[in-house]
Residue frames as a rotation matrix with the C-alpha (Angstrom) as fourth column:
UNK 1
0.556 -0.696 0.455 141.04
0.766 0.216 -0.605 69.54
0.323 0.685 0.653 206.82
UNK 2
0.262 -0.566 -0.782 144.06
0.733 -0.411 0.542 71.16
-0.628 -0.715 0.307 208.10
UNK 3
0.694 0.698 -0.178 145.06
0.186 -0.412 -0.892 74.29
-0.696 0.585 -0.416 205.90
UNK 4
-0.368 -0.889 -0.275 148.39
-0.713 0.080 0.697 73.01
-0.597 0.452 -0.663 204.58
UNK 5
-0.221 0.606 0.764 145.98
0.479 0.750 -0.456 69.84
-0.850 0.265 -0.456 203.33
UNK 6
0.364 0.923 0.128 143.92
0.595 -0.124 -0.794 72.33
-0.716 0.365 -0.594 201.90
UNK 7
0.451 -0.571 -0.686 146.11
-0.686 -0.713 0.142 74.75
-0.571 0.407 -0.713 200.18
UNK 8
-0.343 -0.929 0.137 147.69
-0.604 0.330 0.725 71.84
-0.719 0.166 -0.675 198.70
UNK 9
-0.460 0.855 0.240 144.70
0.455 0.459 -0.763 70.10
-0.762 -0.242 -0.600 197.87
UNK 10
0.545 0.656 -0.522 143.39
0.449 -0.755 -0.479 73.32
-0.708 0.026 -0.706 196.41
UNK 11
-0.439 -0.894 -0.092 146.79
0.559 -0.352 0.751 74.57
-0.704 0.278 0.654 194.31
UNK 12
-0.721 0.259 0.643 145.50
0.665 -0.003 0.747 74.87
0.195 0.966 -0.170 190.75
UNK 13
0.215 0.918 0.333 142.37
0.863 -0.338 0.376 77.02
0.458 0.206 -0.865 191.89
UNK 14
0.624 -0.203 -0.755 144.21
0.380 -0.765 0.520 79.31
-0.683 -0.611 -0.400 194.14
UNK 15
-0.455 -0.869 0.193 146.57
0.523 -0.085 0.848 79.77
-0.721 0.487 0.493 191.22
UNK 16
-0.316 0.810 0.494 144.21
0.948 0.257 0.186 80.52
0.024 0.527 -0.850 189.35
UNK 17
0.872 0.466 -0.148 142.29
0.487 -0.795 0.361 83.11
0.051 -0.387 -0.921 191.38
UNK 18
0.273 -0.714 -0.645 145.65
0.024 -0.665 0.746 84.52
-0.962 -0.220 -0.165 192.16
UNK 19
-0.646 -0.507 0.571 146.49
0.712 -0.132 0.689 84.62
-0.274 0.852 0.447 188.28
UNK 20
0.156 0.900 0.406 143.14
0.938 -0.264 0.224 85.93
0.308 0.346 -0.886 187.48
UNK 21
0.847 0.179 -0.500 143.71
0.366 -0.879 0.305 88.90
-0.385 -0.441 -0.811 190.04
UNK 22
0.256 -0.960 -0.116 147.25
0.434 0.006 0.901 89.31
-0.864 -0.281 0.418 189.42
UNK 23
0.192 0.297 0.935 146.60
0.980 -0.099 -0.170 90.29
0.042 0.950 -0.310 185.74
UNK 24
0.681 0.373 0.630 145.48
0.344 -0.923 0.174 93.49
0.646 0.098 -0.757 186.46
UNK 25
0.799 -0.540 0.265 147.87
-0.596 -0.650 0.471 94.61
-0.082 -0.534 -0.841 189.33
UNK 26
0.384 -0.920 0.080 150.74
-0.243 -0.018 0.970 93.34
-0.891 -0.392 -0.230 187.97
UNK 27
0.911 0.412 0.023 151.31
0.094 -0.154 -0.983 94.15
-0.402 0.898 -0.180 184.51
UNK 28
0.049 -0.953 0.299 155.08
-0.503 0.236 0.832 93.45
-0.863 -0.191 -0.467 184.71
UNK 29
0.903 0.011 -0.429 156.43
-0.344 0.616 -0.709 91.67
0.256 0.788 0.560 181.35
UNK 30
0.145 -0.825 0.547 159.44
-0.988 -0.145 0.043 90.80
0.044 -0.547 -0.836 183.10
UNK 31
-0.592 0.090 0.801 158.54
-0.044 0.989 -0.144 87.22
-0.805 -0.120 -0.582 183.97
UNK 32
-0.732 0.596 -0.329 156.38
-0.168 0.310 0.936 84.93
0.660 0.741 -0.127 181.94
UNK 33
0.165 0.978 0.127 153.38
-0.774 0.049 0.631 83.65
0.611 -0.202 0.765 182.96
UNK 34
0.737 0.122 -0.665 154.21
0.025 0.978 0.206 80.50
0.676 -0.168 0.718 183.48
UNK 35
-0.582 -0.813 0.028 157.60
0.403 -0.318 -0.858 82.15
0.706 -0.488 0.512 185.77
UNK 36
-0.614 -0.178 0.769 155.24
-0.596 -0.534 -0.600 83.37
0.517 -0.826 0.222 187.65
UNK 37
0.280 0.928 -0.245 153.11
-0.838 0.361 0.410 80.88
0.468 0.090 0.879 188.07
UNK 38
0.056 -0.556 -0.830 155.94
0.195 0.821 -0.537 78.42
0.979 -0.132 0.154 188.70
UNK 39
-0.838 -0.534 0.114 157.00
0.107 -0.366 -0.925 81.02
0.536 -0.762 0.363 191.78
UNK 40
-0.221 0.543 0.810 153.41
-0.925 -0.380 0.002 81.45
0.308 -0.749 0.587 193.33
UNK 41
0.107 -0.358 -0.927 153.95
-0.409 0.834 -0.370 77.69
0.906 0.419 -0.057 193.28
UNK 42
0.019 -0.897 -0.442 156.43
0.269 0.430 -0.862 77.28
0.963 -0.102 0.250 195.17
UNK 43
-0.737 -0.368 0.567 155.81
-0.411 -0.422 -0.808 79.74
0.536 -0.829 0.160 197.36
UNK 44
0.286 0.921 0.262 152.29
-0.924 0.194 0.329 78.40
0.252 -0.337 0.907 198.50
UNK 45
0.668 -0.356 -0.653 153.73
-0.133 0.807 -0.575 75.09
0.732 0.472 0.492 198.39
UNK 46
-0.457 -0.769 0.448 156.35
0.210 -0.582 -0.785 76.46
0.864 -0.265 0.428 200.90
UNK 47
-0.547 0.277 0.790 153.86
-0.799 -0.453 -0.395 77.95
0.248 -0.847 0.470 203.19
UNK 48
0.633 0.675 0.379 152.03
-0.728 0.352 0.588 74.89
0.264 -0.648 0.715 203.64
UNK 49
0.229 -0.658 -0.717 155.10
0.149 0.752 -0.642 73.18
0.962 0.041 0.270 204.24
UNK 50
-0.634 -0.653 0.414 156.18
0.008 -0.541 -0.841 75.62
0.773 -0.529 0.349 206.84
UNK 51
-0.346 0.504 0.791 152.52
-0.909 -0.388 -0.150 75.51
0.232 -0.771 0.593 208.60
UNK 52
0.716 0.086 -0.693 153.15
0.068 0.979 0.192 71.59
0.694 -0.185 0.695 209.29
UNK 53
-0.556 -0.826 -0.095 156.52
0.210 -0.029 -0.977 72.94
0.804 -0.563 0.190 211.54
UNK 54
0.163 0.633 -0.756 155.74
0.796 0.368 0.480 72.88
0.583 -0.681 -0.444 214.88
């Protein structure tokens, strides 16, 4: 599996883990959760778009 596949594939658990960690070192009330969640989204989402470009 290629790792734009997999990252895509995979979204919801890397979100996750990256929410889980993200707690603690980024204690920001600025965004919501769910604002940031939307944006680590996207961006993953994004990078495995970008590592299908040749």
């Amino acid at each position: 599996m290629r790792l734009s596949e997999w990252i895509l594939v995979n979204i919801e658990a890397v979100l996750q883990a990256w929410e889980d960690n993200a707690r603690d070192l980024l204690p920001d009330k600025s965004a919501s959760k769910a604002e940031r969640r939307d944006h680590a989204k996207a961006m993953l989402t994004s990078i495995a778009h970008e590592i299908e470009q040749p």
